[in-house]
N, C-alpha and C positions, 0 to 999 in steps of 0.2 A: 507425524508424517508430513512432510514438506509438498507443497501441490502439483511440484511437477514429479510427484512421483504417484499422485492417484490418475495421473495422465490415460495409466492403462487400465486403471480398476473400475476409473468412470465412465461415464458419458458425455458427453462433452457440453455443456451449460451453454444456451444462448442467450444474449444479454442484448435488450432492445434497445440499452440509452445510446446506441450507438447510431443510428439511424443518420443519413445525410451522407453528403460526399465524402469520397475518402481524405482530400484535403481540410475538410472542418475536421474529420472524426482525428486526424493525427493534430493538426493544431489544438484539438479538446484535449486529448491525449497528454501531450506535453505540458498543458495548465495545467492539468491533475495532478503529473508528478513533479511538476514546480511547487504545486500547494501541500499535496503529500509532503516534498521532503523539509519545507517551511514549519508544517505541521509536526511534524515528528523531532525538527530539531528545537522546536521551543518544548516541547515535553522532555527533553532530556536532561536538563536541570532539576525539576521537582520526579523525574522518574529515578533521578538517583538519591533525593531527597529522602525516598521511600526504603530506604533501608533494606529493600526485596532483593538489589544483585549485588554480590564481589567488584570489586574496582577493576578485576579484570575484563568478567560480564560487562560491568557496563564502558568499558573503555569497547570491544565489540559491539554493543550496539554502537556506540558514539563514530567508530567506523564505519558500521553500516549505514547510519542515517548520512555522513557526508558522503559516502559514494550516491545512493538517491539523491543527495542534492546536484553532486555534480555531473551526472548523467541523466539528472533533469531537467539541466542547463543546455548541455550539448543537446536535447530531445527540441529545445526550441529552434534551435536551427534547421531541422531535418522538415520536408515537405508532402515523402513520401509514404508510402507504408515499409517498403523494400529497406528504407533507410534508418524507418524507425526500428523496426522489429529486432535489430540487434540491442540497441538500446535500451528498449523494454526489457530485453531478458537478462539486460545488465541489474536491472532495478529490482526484476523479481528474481533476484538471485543474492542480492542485498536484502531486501523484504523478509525474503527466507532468511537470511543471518538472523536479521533483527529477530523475527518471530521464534525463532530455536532459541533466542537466549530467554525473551519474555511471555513466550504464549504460552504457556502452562501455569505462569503468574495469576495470582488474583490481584489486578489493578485496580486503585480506586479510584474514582472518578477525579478531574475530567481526563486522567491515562488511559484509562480503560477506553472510553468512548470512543478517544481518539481512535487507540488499536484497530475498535472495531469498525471504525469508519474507514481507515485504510486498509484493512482486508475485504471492505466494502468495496472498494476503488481499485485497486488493483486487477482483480479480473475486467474490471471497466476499460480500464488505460489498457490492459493486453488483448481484447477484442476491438477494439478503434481501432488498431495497428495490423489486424488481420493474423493476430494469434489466437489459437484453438484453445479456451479455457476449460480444464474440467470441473462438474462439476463437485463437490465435497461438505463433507461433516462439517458443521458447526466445529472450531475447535473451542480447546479447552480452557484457553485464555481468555477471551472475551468475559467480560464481566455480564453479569446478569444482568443488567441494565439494558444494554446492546446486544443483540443477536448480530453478527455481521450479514449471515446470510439471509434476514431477515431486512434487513437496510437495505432501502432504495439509494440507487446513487447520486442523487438528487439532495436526502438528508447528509449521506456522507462527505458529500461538497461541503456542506453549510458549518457540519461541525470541523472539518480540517480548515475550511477556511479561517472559523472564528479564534482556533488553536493557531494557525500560523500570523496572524494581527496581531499575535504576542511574541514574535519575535525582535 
């Protein structure tokens, strides 16, 4: 189930890493999903290494992660919330590709972690921007190592950042 669809089933998750102006929280915002899509697109060499998807799958995620890169490019330019918020739901609408091809996967580390630090982050980057996030299950991809909903976003920083330095 994709998370804008427990929209209505949930309650809506508040998330305190957002705290401060609304111009720091969209500038943090748009780092996130700079490092997010940095992150994602260095794991996609050894995630197809993994033998787990079709070359069609993964040529879809391979799409999905460059639209996150590239509308979290245009995300540094925006200043506002008003300006970001389209943008965000560019990204988490990509996110959801990605995750419908690989969140049902058993990833091994360090894919997994990654995953799980960007499903870590994404509700992050969508309340700095003044989006309602719901909240939701643990999904079924995350590797045991990582609980996403369990990650601070603070640790999810640190591991997408050290994933996208290997870019």
């Amino acid at each position: 189930m994709l998370r804008r669809s427990l929209l209505i089933a949930t309650p809506a998750l508040a998330l305190p890493a957002c705290s401060g102006n609304i111009d720091q929280n969209v500038a943090q915002a748009a780092n996130d999903a700079v490092t997010l899509g940095q992150a994602l697109t260095a794991e996609l060499t050894p995630l197809g290494a993994t033998g787990l998807l079709s070359a069609t799958a993964l040529g879809t995620v391979g799409t999905a992660v460059s639209g996150i890169v590239a509308v979290a490019q245009g995300l540094l330019g925006v200043s506002t919330q008003a300006s970001a918020q389209p943008l965000v739901q560019k990204i988490e609408t990509y996110f959801n590709t990605f995750l419908g091809v690989v969140g049902a996967l058993a990833l091994p580390p360090p894919i997994g972690e990654v995953v799980a630090a960007a499903e870590a982050i994404v509700p992050v980057i969508e309340v700095a921007v003044g989006l309602v996030v719901p909240a939701s299950a643990p999904r079924k991809g995350v590797t045991p190592q990582m609980n996403a909903k369990a990650m601070d976003p603070n640790t999810a920083r640190v591991i997408l950042k050290q994933a996208a330095a290997t870019v």
